[in-house]
N, C-alpha and C positions, 0 to 999 in steps of 0.2 A: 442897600438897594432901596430907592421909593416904593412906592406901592402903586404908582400908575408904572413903574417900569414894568415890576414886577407882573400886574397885568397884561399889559402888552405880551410879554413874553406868556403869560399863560394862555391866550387868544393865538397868539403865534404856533404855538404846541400844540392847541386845541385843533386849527386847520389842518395845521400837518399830520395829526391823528385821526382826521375826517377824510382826509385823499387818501389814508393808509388803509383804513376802517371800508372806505369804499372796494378798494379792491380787494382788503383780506375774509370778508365779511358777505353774508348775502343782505344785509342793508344798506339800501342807499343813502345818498349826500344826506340827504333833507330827513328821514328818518330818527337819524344821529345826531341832528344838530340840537334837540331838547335835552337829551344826557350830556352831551358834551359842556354844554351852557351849565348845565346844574353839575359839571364836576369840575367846572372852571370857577364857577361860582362857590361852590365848598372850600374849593383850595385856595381863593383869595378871603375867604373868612377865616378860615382856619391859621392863613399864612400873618395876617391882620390879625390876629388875634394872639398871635405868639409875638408879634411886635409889642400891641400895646398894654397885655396882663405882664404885671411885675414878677410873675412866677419863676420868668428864666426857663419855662415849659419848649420846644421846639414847636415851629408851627404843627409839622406834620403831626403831631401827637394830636392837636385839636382836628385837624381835618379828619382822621380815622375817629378820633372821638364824635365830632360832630353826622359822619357819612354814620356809624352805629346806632346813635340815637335817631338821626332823621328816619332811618330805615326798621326800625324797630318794628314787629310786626301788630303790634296793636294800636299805634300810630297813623293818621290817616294819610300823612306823607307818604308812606312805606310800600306803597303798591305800586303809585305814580312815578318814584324814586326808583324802585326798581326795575320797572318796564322801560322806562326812557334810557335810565343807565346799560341797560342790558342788551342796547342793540349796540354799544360801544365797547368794543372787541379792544381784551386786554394787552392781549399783542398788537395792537395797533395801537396803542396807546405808548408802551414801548422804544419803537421807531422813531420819533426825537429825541425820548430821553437818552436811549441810544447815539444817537448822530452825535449830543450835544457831548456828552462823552468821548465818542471819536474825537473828535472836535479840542476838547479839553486835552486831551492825552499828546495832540499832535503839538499842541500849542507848550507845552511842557517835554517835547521828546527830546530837548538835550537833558535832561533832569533822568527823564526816564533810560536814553543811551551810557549815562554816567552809575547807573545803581548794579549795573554788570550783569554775568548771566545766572548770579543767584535768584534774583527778583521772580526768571522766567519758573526756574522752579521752585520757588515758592509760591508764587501765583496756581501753577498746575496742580499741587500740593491743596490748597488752597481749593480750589475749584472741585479735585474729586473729593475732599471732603467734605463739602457740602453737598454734593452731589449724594452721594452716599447716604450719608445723614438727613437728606431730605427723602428720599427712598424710604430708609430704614423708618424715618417716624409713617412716612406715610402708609407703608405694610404696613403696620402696627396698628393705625388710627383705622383701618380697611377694613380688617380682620377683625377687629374689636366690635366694631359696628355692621359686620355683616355682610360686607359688599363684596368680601371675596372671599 
């Protein structure tokens, strides 16, 4: 994929996260629209930059690398970064990546009507155990540090 498509689509994502944002959110349109920019803007550096380093690195590794350094708290980024980003609601961010998933699965549902009804329980399978496992660390890291 180019990297103006690529953009495209992340601007595309970006609105769609900004109607979602509005109404999942007590932030409005306009509020949002500075985190949104700078986490459209992250992910097309990060995504850019897994293209042109010969590392063979995935983008997403630099975009998480890059949002931790910008945000670092002794950093003069870090306060600006996280006030604008933080009126942009995770679960509204979500909500395409979502759709576009839908979207994928549909487009592929004779692949997926041909894998039979193992898939269904292993997916379930699949699901409570991360389910679980996500619990179980998170008791653990709660309790550890005192918050429950």
């Amino acid at each position: 994929m180019k990297l103006g498509e690529t953009l495209k689509i992340l601007f595309i994502c970006g609105l769609l996260s900004l109607v979602a944002n509005v109404v999942g959110t007590k932030y409005n349109f306009v509020e949002a629209i500075p985190g949104m920019l700078l986490l459209i803007a992250l992910a097309f550096i990060g995504i850019w930059l897994g293209k042109v380093l010969p590392s063979g690195i995935p983008g997403v590794a630099y975009v998480v690398t890059l949002g931790c350094i910008l945000t670092y708290p002794s950093l003069p980024t870090a306060a600006f970064i996280s006030s604008a980003v933080g009126k942009v609601g995770f679960l509204q961010l979500c909500t395409p990546i979502l759709a576009y998933a839908g979207v994928a699965i549909c487009k592929d549902l004779d692949v997926f009507a041909e894998s039979s009804w193992r898939i269904v329980i292993v997916s379930c399978v699949v699901f409570i155990g991360t389910y679980i496992g996500s619990a179980v660390i998170a008791q653990l890291i709660l309790k550890a540090i005192g918050q429950i």
